[in-house]
N, C-alpha and C positions, 0 to 999 in steps of 0.2 A: 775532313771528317772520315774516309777512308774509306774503298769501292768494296762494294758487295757483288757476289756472282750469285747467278742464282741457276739451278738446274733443271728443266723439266722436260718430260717426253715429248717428243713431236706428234704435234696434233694432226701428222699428213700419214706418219707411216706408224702411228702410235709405238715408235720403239722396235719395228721391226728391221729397218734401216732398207725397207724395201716399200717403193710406190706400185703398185697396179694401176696402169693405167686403161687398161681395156677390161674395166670390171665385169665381170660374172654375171648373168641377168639374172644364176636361180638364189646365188649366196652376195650377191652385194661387194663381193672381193673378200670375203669374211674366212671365205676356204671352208664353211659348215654351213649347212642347213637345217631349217627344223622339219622333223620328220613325225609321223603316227604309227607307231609300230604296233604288231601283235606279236604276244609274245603266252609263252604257256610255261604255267610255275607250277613248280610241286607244292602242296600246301601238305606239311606235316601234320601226324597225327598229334590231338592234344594243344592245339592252336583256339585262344578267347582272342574276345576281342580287346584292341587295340596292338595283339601281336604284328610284332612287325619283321615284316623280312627282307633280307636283303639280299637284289638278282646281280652280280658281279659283273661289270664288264657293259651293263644297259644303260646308263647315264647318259651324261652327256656329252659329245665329244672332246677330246683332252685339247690344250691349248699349244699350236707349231708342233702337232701329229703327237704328242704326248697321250698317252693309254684313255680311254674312257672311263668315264666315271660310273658310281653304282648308282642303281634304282631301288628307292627304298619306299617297301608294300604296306599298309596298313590294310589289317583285316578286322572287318565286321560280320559278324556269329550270326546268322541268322536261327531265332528263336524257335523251337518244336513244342505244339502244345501240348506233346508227351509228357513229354522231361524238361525238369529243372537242373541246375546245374549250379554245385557250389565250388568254385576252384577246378579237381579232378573228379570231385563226387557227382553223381549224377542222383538224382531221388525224382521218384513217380510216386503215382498214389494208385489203386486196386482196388475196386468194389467187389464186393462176395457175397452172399448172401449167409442168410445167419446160420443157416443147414449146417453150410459148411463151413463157416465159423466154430460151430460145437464138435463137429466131427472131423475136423480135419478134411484135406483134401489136396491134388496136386494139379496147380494149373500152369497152362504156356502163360508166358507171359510177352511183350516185347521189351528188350534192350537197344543199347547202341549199337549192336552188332547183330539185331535180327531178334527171333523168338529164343526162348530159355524157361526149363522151369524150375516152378519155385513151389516149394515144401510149405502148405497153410499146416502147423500143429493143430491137434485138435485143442478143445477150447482158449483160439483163439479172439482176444477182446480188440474191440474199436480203436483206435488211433494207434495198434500196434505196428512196429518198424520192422519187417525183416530186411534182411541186408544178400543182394550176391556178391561176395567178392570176386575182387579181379574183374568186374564188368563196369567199372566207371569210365573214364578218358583216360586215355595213355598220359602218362607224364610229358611234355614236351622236351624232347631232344634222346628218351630214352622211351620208347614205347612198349620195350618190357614189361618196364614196372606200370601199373594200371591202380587206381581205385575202386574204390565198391561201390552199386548203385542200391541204394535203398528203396524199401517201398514202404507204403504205408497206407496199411489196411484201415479203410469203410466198409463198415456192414450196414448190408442192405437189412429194413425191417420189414418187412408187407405192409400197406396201412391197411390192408382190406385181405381176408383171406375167406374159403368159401368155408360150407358148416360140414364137408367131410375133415379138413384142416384144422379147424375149431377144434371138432372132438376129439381127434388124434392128438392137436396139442394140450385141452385141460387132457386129457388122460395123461399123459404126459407129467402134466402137472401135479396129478393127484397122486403118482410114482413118485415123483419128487417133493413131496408132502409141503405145495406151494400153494396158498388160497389164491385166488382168480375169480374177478366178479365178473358180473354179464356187463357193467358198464363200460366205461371209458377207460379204465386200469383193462393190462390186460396181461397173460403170461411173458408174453414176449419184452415187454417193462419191465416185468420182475428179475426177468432173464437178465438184461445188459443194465438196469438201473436199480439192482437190490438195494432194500431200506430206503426209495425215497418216496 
């Protein structure tokens, strides 16, 4: 029927054609150990999460003295209940008060890079977006180029003002030929919610 040969590695020197016999106590005769290293990475600006990086050379050790292999990072973003972040854009949100809602006004603000200000227009309305360009996250791998972070304006309304404020604001009102009852309605309504 006719002889078959068959080949396989030896299971004594697994193919290295060398026996150890006075093994190693820290590597087993293995020639590698496992080790716990520290190590300190640069983390790029413009890095989300699940970017991954790779440290050259920190792997594992290579096989019959053959080069090491890479160490590959997985980073997780820890969240700021500042800023939100879409992609490279960053967006916040800014309370104001409604003064300075109708009047305009310049305040600091904070970004990813510290404080900055930001230009309120006067008659500025509620859910309005300004934008700083250039102060979003670096692009990853080119941190020149940058995004914009947005903001977006809440006005504050007073629920309660005293009766020198009252009369400043119907005066106000009666300049701006706007009725205003003593009730529940009140200028500051007609202000940010005309005709409802």
């Amino acid at each position: 029927f006719g002889q078959f040969a068959q080949v396989s590695t030896c299971p004594t020197c697994n193919g290295s054609g060398q026996v150890i016999e006075d093994k190693c106590g820290d590597c087993g005769g293995r020639g590698a150990k496992q080790e716990t290293k520290t190590l300190k990475i640069a983390i790029p600006a413009g890095v989300d999460n699940g970017t991954r990086l790779r440290v050259s050379g920190e792997g594992d050790a290579g096989k019959q003295g053959g080069p090491s292999g890479d160490l590959y990072v997985y980073l997780f973003v820890n969240e700021d209940a500042r800023f939100q972040r879409d992609g490279i854009n960053v967006m916040s949100e800014l309370d104001i008060g409604y003064l300075q809602a109708i009047l305009g006004c310049e305040l600091e603000i904070e970004t990813i890079d510290g404080s900055a200000e930001l230009q309120i227009p006067a008659g500025t309305q509620p859910g309005t977006v300004l934008t700083l360009e250039g102060k979003g996250v670096p692009r990853l791998g080119n941190p020149v180029s940058r995004c914009d972070h947005s903001i977006t304006i809440r006005v504050k309304i007073p629920v309660k003002v005293d009766r020198e404020e009252r009369e400043l604001l119907e005066r106000l009102a009666t300049l701006r030929g706007e009725k205003v009852s003593k009730g529940n309605r009140n200028f500051l309504e007609n202000l940010f919610h005309p005709g409802s």
